[in-house]
C-alpha positions as a printed Julia matrix, in Angstrom:
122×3 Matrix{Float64}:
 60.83  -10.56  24.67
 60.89  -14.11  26.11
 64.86  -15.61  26.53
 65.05  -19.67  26.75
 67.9   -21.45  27.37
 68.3   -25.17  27.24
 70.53  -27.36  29.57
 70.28  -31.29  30.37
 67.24  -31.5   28.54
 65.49  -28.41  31.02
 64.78  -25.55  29.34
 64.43  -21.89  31.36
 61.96  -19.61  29.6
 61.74  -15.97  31.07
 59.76  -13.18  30.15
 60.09   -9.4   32.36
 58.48   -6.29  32.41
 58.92   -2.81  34.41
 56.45   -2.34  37.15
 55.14    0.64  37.19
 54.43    0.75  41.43
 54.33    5.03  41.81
 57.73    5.15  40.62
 57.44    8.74  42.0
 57.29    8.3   45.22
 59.5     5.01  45.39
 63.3     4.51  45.76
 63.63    1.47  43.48
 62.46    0.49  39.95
 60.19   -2.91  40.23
 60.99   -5.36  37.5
 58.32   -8.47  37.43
 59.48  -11.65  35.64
 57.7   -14.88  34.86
 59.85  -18.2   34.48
 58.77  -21.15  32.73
 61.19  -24.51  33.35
 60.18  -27.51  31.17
 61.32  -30.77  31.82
 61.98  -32.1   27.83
 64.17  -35.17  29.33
 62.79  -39.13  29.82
 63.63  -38.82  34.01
 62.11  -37.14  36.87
 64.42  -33.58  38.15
 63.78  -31.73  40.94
 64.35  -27.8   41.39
 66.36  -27.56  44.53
 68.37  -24.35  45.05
 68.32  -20.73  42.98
 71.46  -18.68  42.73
 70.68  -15.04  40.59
 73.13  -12.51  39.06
 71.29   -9.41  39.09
 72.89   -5.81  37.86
 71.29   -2.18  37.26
 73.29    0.16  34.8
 75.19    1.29  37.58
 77.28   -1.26  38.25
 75.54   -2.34  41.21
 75.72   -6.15  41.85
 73.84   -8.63  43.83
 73.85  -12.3   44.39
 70.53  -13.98  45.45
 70.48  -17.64  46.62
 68.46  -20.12  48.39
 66.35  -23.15  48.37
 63.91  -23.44  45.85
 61.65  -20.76  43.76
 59.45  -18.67  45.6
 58.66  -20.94  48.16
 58.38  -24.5   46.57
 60.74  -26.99  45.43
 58.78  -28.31  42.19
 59.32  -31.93  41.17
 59.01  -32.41  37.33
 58.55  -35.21  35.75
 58.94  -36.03  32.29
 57.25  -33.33  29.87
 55.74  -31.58  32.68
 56.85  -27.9   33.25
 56.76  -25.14  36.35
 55.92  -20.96  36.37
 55.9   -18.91  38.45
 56.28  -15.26  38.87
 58.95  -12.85  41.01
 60.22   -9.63  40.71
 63.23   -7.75  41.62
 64.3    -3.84  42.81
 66.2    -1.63  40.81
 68.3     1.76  41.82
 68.58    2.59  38.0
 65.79    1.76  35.3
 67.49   -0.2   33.14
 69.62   -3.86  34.7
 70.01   -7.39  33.42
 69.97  -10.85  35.54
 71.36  -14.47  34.9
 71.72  -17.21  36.81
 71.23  -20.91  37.64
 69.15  -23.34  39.02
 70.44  -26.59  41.24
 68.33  -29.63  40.48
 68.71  -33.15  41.12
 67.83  -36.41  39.12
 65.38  -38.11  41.2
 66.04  -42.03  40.17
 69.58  -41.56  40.65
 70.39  -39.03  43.06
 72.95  -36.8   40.62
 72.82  -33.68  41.33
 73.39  -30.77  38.42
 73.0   -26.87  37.33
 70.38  -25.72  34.61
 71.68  -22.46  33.38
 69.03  -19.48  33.27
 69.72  -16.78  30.67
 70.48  -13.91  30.78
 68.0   -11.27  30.18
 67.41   -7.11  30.35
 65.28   -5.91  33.08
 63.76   -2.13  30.98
């Protein structure tokens, strides 16, 4: 199932799937996700900082931030979009994540958050 979520005219798209890495002999459950962003506005953004939500069906919570997405900082300009892939550890085979993305306007220097939705990590 792919989740999309629209805000300022960038829309997230992400897609996940269980990765099956010898779940016998490993501690966590591996949970690979591809995210599309698509610039749909008339000005240049910039993807600056991450900040993830990420629970198992434990109740186990964790907070991941930092600069950019998996290394790079894309600029997008108008109609152009960025993927990449990540993944994420589980204790428990079942979680969800959420979270938000910083970017800034590049003509005028405002910075603002692009909302990522939710989705179930199974």
């Amino acid at each position: 199932m792919i989740y999309s979520l629209t805000t300022y005219n960038v829309t997230v798209s992400v897609e996940s799937k269980y990765h099956d890495l010898n779940s016998e002999q490993a501690d966590d459950h591996i949970f690979v996700y591809r995210v599309n962003i698509s610039n749909q506005g008339d000005e240049p953004v910039q993807l600056l900082r991450r900040h993830w939500f990420i629970f198992d069906s434990f109740g186990t919570h964790s907070e991941v931030k930092g600069d950019g997405v998996v290394g790079e900082q894309p600029l997008l300009l108008p109609g152009e979009s960025h993927e990449y892939v990540s993944w994420s550890p589980l204790k428990s085979d079942l979680g969800k994540m959420s979270g938000h993305y910083t970017f800034v306007n590049v003509r005028d220097g405002r910075e603002f958050v692009v909302d990522i939705p939710e989705f179930v990590l199974m």
